[in-house]
C-alpha positions as CSV (number, residue, x, y, z in Angstrom):
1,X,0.0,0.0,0.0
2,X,1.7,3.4,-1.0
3,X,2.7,5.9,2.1
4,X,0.9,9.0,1.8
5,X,2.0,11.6,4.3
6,X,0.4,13.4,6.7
7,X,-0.8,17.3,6.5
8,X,1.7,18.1,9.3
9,X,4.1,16.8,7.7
10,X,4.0,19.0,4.1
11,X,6.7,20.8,5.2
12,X,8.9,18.3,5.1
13,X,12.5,19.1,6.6
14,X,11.1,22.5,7.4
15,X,8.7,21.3,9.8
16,X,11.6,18.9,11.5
17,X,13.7,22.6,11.4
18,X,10.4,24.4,13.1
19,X,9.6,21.8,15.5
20,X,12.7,21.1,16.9
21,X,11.5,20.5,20.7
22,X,9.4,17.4,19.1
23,X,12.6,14.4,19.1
24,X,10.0,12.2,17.9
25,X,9.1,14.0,14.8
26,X,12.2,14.0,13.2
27,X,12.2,10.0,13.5
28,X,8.5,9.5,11.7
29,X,9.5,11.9,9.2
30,X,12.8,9.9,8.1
31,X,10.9,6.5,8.7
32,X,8.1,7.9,5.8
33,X,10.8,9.6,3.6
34,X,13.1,7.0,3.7
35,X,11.2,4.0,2.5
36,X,9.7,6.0,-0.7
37,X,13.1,7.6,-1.5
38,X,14.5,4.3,-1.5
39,X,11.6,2.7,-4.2
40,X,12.2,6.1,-6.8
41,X,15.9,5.5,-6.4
42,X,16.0,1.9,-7.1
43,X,13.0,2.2,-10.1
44,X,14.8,5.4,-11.3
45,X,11.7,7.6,-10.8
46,X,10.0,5.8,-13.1
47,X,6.8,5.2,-10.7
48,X,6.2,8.6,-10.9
49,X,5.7,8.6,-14.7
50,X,3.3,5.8,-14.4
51,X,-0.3,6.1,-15.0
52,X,-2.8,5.8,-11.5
53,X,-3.7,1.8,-10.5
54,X,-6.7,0.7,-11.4
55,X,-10.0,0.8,-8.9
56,X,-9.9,-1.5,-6.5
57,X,-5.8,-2.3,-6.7
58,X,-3.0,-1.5,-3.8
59,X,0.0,-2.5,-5.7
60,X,1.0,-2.6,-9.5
61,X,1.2,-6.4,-11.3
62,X,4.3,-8.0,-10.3
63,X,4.3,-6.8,-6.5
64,X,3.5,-8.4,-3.3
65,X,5.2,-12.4,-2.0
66,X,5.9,-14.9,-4.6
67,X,3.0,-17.8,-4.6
68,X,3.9,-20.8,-3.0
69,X,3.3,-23.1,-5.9
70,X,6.3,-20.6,-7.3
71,X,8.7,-20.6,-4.4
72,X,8.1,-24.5,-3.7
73,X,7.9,-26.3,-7.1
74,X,6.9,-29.5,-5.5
75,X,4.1,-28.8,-3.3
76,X,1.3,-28.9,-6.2
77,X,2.6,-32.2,-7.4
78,X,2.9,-33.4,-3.6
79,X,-0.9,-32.2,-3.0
80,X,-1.9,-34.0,-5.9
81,X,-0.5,-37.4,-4.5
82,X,-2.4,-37.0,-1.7
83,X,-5.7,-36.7,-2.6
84,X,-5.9,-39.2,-5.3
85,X,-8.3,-41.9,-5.0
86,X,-5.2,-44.4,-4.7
87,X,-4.3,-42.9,-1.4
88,X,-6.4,-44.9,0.5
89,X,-5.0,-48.4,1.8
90,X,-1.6,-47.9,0.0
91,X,1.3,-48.5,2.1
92,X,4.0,-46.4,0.5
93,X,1.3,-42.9,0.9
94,X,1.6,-41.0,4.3
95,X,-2.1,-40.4,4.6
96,X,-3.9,-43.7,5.0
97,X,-7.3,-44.5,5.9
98,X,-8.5,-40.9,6.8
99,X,-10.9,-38.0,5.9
100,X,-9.2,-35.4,3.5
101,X,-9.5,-32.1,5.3
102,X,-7.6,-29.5,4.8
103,X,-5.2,-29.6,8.7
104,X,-4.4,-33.6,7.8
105,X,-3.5,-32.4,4.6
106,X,-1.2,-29.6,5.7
107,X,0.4,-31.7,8.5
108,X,1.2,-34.6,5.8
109,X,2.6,-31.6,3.6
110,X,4.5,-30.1,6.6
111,X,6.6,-33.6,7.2
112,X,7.6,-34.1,3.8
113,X,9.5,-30.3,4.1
114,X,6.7,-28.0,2.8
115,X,6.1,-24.7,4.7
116,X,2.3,-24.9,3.9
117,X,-0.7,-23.6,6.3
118,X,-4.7,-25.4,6.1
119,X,-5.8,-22.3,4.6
120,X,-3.3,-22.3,1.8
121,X,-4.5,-26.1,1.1
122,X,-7.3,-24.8,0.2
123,X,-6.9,-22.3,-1.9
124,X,-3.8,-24.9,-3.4
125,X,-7.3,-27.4,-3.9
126,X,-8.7,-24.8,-5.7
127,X,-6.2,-24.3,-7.8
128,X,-5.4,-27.4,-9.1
129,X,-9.2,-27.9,-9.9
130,X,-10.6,-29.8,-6.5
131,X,-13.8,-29.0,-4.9
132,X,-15.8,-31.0,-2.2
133,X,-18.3,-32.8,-3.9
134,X,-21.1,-35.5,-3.0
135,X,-21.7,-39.1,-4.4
136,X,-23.9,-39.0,-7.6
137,X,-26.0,-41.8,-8.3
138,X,-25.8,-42.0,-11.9
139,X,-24.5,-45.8,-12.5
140,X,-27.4,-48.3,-13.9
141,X,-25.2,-51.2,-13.5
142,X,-24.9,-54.3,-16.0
143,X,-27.9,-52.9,-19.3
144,X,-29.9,-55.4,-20.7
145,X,-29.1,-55.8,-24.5
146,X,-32.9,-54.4,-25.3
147,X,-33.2,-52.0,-22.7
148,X,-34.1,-49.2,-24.9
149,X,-35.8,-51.0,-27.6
150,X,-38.3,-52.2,-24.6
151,X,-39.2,-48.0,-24.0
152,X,-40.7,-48.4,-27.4
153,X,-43.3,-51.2,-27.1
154,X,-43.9,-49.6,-24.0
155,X,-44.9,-45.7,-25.3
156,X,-46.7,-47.3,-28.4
157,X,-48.7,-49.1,-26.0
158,X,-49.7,-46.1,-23.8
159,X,-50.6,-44.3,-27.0
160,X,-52.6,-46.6,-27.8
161,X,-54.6,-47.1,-24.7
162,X,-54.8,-42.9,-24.6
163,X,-56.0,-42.7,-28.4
164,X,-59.0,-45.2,-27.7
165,X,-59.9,-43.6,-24.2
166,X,-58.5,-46.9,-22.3
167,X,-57.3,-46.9,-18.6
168,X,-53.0,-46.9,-18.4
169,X,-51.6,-46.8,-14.8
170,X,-48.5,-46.9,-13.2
171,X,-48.0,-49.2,-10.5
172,X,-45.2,-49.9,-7.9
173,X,-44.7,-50.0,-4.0
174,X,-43.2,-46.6,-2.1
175,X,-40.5,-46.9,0.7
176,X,-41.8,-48.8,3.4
177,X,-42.2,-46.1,6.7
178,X,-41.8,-47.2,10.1
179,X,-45.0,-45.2,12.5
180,X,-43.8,-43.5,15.3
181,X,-42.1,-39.9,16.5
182,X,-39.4,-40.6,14.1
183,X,-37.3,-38.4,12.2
184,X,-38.6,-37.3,8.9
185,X,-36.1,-36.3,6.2
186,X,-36.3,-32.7,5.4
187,X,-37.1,-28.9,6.8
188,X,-39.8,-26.9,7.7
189,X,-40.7,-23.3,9.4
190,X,-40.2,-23.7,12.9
191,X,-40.5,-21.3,15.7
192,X,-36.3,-20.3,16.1
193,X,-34.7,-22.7,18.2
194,X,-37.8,-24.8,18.8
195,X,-36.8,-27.6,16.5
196,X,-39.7,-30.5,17.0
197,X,-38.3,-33.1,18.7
198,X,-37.9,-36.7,18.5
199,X,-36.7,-40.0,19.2
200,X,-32.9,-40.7,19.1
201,X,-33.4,-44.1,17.3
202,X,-34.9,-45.8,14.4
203,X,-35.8,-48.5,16.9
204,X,-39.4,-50.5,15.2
205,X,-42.2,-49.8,17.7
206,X,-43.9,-53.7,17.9
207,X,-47.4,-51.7,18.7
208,X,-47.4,-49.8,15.3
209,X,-44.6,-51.4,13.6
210,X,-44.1,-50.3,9.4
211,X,-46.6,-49.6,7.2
212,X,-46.2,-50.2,3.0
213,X,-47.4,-47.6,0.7
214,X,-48.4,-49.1,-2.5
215,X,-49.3,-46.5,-5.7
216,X,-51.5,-46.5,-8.6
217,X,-51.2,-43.6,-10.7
218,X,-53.6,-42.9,-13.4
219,X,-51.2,-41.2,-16.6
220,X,-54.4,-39.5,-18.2
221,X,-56.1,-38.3,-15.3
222,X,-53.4,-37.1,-13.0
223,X,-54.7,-39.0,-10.0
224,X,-53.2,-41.1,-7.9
225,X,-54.6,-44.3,-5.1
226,X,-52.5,-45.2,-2.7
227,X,-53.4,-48.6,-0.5
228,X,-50.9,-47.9,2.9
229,X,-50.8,-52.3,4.0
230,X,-49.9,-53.4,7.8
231,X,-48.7,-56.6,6.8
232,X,-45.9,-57.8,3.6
233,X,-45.5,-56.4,0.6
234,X,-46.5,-59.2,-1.4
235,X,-48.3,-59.9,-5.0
236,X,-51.9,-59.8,-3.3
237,X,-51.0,-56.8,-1.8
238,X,-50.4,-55.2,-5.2
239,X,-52.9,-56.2,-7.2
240,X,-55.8,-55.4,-4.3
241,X,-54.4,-51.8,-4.7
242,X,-55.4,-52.2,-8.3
243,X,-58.9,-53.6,-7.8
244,X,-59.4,-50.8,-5.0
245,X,-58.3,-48.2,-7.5
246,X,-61.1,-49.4,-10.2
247,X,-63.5,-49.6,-7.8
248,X,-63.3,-46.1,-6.2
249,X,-61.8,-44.2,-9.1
250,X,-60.9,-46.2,-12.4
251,X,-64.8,-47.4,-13.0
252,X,-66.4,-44.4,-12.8
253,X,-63.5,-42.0,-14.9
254,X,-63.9,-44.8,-17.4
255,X,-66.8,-46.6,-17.4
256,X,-67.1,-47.8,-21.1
257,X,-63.1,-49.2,-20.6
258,X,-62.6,-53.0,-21.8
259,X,-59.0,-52.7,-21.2
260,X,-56.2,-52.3,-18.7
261,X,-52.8,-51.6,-19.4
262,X,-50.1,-51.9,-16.4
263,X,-47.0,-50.2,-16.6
264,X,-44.6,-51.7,-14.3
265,X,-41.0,-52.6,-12.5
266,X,-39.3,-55.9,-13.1
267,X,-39.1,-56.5,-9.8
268,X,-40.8,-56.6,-6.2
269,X,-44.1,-57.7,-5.6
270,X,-45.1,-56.6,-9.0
271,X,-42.2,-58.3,-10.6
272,X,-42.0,-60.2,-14.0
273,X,-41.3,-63.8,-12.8
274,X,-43.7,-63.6,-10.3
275,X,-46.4,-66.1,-10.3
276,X,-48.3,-64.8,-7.6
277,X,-49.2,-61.7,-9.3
278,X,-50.1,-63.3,-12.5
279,X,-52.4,-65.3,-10.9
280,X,-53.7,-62.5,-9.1
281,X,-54.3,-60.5,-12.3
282,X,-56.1,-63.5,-13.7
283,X,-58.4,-63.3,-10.8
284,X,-58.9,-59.4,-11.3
285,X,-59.7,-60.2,-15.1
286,X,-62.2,-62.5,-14.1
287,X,-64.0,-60.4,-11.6
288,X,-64.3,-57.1,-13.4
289,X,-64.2,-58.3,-16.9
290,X,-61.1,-56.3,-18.8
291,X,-58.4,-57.5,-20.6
292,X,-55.0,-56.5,-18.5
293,X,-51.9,-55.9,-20.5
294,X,-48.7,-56.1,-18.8
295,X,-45.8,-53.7,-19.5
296,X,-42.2,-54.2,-17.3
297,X,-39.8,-51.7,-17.8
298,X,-36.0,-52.9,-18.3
299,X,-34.2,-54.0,-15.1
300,X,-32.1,-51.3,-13.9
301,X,-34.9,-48.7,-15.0
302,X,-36.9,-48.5,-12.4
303,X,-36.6,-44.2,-12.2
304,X,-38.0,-44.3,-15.5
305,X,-41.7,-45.4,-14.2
306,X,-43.9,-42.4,-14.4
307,X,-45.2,-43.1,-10.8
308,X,-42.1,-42.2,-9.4
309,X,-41.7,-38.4,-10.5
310,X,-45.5,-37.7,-10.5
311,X,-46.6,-39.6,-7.6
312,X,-43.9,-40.7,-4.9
313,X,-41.9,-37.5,-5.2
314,X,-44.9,-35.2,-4.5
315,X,-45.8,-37.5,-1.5
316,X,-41.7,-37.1,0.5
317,X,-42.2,-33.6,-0.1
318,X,-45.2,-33.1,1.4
319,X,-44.8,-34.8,4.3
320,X,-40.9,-33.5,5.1
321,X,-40.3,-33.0,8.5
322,X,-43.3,-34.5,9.9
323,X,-43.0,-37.7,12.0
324,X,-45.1,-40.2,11.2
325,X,-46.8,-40.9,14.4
326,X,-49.8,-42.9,13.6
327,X,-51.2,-44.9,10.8
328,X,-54.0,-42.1,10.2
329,X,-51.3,-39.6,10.3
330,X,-49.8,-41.9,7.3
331,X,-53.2,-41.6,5.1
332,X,-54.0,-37.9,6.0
333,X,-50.7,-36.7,4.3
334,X,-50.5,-39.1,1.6
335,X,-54.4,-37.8,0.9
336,X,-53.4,-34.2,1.3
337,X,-50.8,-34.3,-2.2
338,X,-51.7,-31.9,-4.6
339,X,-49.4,-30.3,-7.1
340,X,-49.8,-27.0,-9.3
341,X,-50.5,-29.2,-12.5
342,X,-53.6,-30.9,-10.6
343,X,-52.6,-34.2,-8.7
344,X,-55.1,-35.3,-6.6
345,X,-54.2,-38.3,-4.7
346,X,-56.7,-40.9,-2.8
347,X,-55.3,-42.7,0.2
348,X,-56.8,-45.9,2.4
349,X,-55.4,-48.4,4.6
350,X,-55.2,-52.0,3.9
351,X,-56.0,-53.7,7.5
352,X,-55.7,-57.3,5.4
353,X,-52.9,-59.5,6.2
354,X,-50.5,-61.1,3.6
355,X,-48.9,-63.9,3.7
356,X,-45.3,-64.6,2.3
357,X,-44.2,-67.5,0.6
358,X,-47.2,-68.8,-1.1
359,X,-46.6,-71.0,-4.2
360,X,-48.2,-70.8,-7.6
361,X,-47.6,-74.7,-9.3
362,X,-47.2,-75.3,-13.3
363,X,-51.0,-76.6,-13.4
364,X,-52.0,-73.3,-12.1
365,X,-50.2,-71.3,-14.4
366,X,-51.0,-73.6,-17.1
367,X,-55.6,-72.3,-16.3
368,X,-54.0,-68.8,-17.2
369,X,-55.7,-67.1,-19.6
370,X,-52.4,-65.6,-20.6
371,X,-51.0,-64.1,-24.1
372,X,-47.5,-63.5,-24.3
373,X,-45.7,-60.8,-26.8
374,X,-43.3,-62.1,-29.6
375,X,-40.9,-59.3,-28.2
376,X,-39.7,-60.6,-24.5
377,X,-42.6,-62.2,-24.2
378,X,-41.3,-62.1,-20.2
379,X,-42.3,-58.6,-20.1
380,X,-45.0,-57.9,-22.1
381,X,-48.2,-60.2,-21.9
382,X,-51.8,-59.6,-21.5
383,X,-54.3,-61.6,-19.7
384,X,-57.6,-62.1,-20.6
385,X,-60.7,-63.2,-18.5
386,X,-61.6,-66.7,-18.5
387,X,-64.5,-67.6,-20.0
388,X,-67.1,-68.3,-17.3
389,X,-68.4,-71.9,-16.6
């Protein structure tokens, strides 16, 4: 920062000459003078000659303490080494086995001879192109060979369905919940430092125990049914969601429909090679008379289902925060979803009980009124009612 000199002192020797019963002035004078006599001498006035610095700088380019990554040629190269992924478990490294913060990260610096602070780490990070950054879930795993030819059976259907005013929904089971004063994921306006308070932990109560949300989500409507069970998450768990949709909603928004078509996950209760739920759709065919068509999406594409960005999604937001103390707590939020576009969502619970581990034999799938697909006939099939006796 450039010396500027006080008003008492624009005499300059003549003031030290005037005020000669002041020592000190003489000393603060010279200590000013001095260092600015030495900086025109050594740039041979040419400072003076130089045009004003720019807004907002103290020095001209070139000035101020070398960079450490100038000074110490090694360090970047050294920081680098460290914060590679291979760091971890390598015997030869100096940092093994723990968090990369910026004081282990200086210490490990300072014993292999660097002169290096935390906060310079940081800004060293930042320099070399580092930031702090969370895990992305963005790998599908192993694709199936026809994973994207299946999306387009899959939309022809649906357009199909839509063009000739014929029920599509989207079917699959939300994260199970356990009921209690637990924590809830998420915020919400509070009075300041009155956070709502609950239990340390995630411990099932026997008395209320989980309860599993299972969705149908009508694509041409915009409404949702949501059957919350008490019991498993099985096959006849699913597919009673689905009857208890018709019933209440799907009959009377269409009631001239002959056809069903059942977008769906390849696996879970709803899953492709499961017998239980075939058989369960054949009993649904029979009882309510429509043909049900079948569509699984690809293993591995499970986010792609349209229940789970128009449905489940609205549901965790509007119910952040709030512990789920009670199984009518549980319906009342799920029933309480709506969205700017027009969700309306309709919410019961399922007091049934399901039992696990029942088996469907060949004869009985063999009485299956069932129609496979040419293409992955393992996905797409359609069931049609039996004829009555």
């Amino acid at each position: 920062m450039r010396r500027c000199a006080p008003s008492w002192m624009s005499g300059g020797d003549a003031f030290v000459r005037r005020r000669k019963c002041v020592p000190w002035a003489t000393a603060v004078w010279r200590r000013w003078r001095g260092p600015l006599e030495c900086r025109v001498v050594r740039s041979g006035g040419k400072d003076l000659d130089r045009a004003p610095l720019p807004s907002g700088r103290v020095r001209r380019d070139g000035g101020g303490r070398r960079p450490l990554s100038i000074t110490d040629p090694t360090l970047l190269e050294d920081l680098r080494q460290l914060i590679e992924p291979a760091t971890l478990g390598d015997p030869v490294r100096p940092l093994l086995w723990v968090s990369k913060s910026h004081q282990k990260l200086a210490a490990a610096l300072r014993a292999q001879g660097h002169t290096v602070s935390p906060n310079t780490v940081r800004k060293l990070l930042h320099q070399i192109g580092y930031s702090r950054q969370a895990n992305r879930k963005a790998n599908d795993g192993r694709q199936h060979a026809d994973r994207d030819a299946q999306f387009e059976p899959i939309n022809a259907q649906v357009s199909a369905f839509q063009a000739d005013d014929q029920p599509v929904i989207s079917v699959d089971t939300k994260k199970k919940e356990l009921v209690g004063n637990f924590t809830n994921k998420g915020t919400d306006y509070r009075p300041v430092g009155q956070p709502r308070r609950t239990e340390v932990h995630d411990f099932e109560k026997k008395d209320l125990g989980k309860v599993v949300p299972y969705g149908v989500y009508d694509l041409a409507d915009n409404s949702g049914w949501v059957s919350v069970g008490i019991t498993s998450d099985t096959a006849q768990f699913a597919v009673n969601a689905i009857r208890c949709w018709y019933e209440r909603m799907g009959r009377e928004r269409y009631p001239t429909a002959s056809r069903l078509l059942i977008t769906a996950d390849c696996g879970g209760s709803n899953g492709a090679r499961v017998r239980l739920w075939k058989r369960e759709l054949q009993a649904l065919t029979d009882e309510t008379g429509l043909s049900i068509t079948v569509c699984h999406y690809p293993p591995g594409t499970s986010k792609w289902n349209r229940i789970e960005h128009r449905l489940f999604c609205h549901i965790t937001q509007n119910w952040r925060s709030k512990p789920l103390t009670s199984r009518l707590a549980v319906v009342d939020l799920i029933a309480a979803t709506t969205t700017t576009t027009g969700l309306t969502v309709a919410c019961e619970l399922d007091t049934n009980t399901y039992e696990k581990g029942i088996k469907v034999t060949k004869a009985e799938m063999a009485a299956l009124n069932l129609y496979r697909d040419t293409f992955h006939p393992e996905w797409n099939y359609t069931i049609e009612p039996r004829p009555s006796t």
